[in-house]
Steps between C-alpha positions, in 0.01 A plus 500: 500500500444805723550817351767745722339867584763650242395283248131561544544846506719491167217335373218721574699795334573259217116451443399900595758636242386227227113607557563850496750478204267305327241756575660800410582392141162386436380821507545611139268187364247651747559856443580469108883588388419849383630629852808363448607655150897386572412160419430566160800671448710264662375214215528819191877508638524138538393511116751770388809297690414213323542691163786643562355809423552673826846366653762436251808322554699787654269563779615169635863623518727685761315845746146392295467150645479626794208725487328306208392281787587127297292294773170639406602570140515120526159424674335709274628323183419170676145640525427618184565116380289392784106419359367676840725773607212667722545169692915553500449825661249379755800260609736729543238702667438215696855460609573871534189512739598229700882621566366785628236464745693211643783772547218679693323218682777406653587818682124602558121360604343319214242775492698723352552339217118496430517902475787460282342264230192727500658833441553626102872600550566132572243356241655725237846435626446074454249498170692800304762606596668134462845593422518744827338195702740242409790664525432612812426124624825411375670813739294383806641173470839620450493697829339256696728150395778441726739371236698799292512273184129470485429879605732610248331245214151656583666865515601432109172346446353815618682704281464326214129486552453934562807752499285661815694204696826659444311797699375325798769315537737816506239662748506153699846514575486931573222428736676247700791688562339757592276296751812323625691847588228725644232511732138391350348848525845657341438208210208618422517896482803341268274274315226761383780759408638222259163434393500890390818459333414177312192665362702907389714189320258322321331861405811653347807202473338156397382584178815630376685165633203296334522673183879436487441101540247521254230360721191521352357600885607877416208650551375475894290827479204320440210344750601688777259494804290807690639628744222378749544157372843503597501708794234250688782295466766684619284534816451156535879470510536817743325308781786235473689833599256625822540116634870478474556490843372149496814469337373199290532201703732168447757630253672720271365287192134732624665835515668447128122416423386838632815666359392348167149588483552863617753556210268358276158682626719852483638400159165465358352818695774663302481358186125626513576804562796541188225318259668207492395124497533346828230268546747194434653609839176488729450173352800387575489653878141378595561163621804607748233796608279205672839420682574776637090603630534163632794600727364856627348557857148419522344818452665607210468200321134470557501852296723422263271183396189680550612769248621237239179285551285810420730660175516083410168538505430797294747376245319162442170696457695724230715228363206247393 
């Protein structure tokens, strides 16, 4: 049976996300676990929930179901009655991993995707910080499924997996109006001054509200990155900024992108700069970073990925 172009194509990025999915979570039995402490405490937790000695009763009822995030209250439990949960989490890994970079691959060149699996921020993002990862598969899916019963099922799922859905999706919705009702290079002077105001929020409002719920996340003054760590970034989203007048070819789905990764670069410039942990949103901005370089004119994105391939660089050096 012959094989239509479409279908071969489908196919190739069906076997390029499984091989570099597969590679990216292999990296801890290479590496050792000890660079990705989360994992650890991801099974301790899984350990206390199965007690009962860390959730009780009430904090499945009424305002704290909702931020007690049930969905991976629920993996976790299934885990620690697993006889392998390093294995569970490599599947969700797996599948997290895979979600994404198809997300990616099929908006960009293939290549791209190899600098993505070989930076740290992603590594870290798919081996540790699990619970980010996943629910963030779960919120790619719900914005790119044409049927509103499904997005909205994989919306919930998000939510129930890491309250930090409930965030994107609120900034999700902002950008896009905004992107629908001004002009791109309006949207994103708009886009980094809500990125400003996000962060003076989470520096003097969030833990109050957190603290009220009686989320045990209260604290978010801790791990917060260098200001050189974070402003490298920042730059990298800044060029999206010189090359706007390419005005991001094929559709408005591409500008949201670029509305979205600004918001998040400036957020965590910002958080840096109030002390704050931020890290979680880099992570969560890096693949849709590859997007956007991929859409610039020519000589700015040949900067933009010479820059990243030589701090990528660096960081592996420091990282292993």
């Amino acid at each position: 049976m012959k094989i239509s172009n479409y279908h071969a194509k489908l196919i190739l990025k069906f076997f390029i996300c499984f091989a570099l999915s597969l590679f990216v979570v292999s990296i801890p039995y290479f590496i050792g676990f000890d660079n990705f402490s989360d994992r650890d405490n991801y099974v301790i937790r899984a350990g206390l929930l199965l007690s009962g000695s860390e959730l009780g009763p009430s904090s499945w009822v009424g305002l704290k179901l909702l931020v007690n995030e049930p969905l991976w209250a629920g993996i976790l439990i299934f885990l620690s009655l697993h006889p392998d949960p390093d294995l569970m989490l490599t599947l969700i890994s797996f599948l997290s991993a895979y979600i994404i970079l198809y997300f990616v691959i099929t908006r960009v060149n293939p290549l791209y995707a190899i600098l993505i699996v070989t930076n740290p921020v992603f590594i870290d993002l798919i081996n540790s910080q699990i619970r980010t990862a996943l629910a963030m598969s779960f919120l790619l899916l719900a914005v790119t499924l044409k049927r509103r019963v499904f997005s909205i099922i994989f919306a919930v799922l998000g939510v129930g997996t890491h309250t930090v859905a409930y965030y994107l999706i609120f900034i999700y919705h902002l950008l896009k109006r905004i992107n629908n009702q001004l002009a791109f290079k309006e949207a994103l002077i708009v886009s980094i001054s809500f990125g400003v105001l996000a962060s003076v929020f989470f520096a003097f409002g969030l833990q109050t509200i957190l603290s009220f719920v009686g989320d045990r996340r209260a604290d978010i003054s801790v791990g917060s990155s260098s200001l050189l760590y974070s402003g490298f970034w920042f730059l990298s989203a800044s060029l999206i900024f010189i090359g706007y007048k390419n005005d991001f070819r094929l559709n408005g789905v591409n500008k949201l992108i670029a509305l979205f990764i600004v918001f998040l670069m400036t957020q965590f410039l910002f958080n840096s700069i109030f002390g704050l942990y931020g890290s979680r949103f880099l992570a969560i901005g890096f693949p849709f970073l590859f997007i956007c370089i991929s859409l610039l004119r020519v000589r700015v994105k040949l900067v933009s990925l010479f820059l990243l391939f030589i701090y990528q660089s660096i960081q592996l050096l420091y990282w292993w």
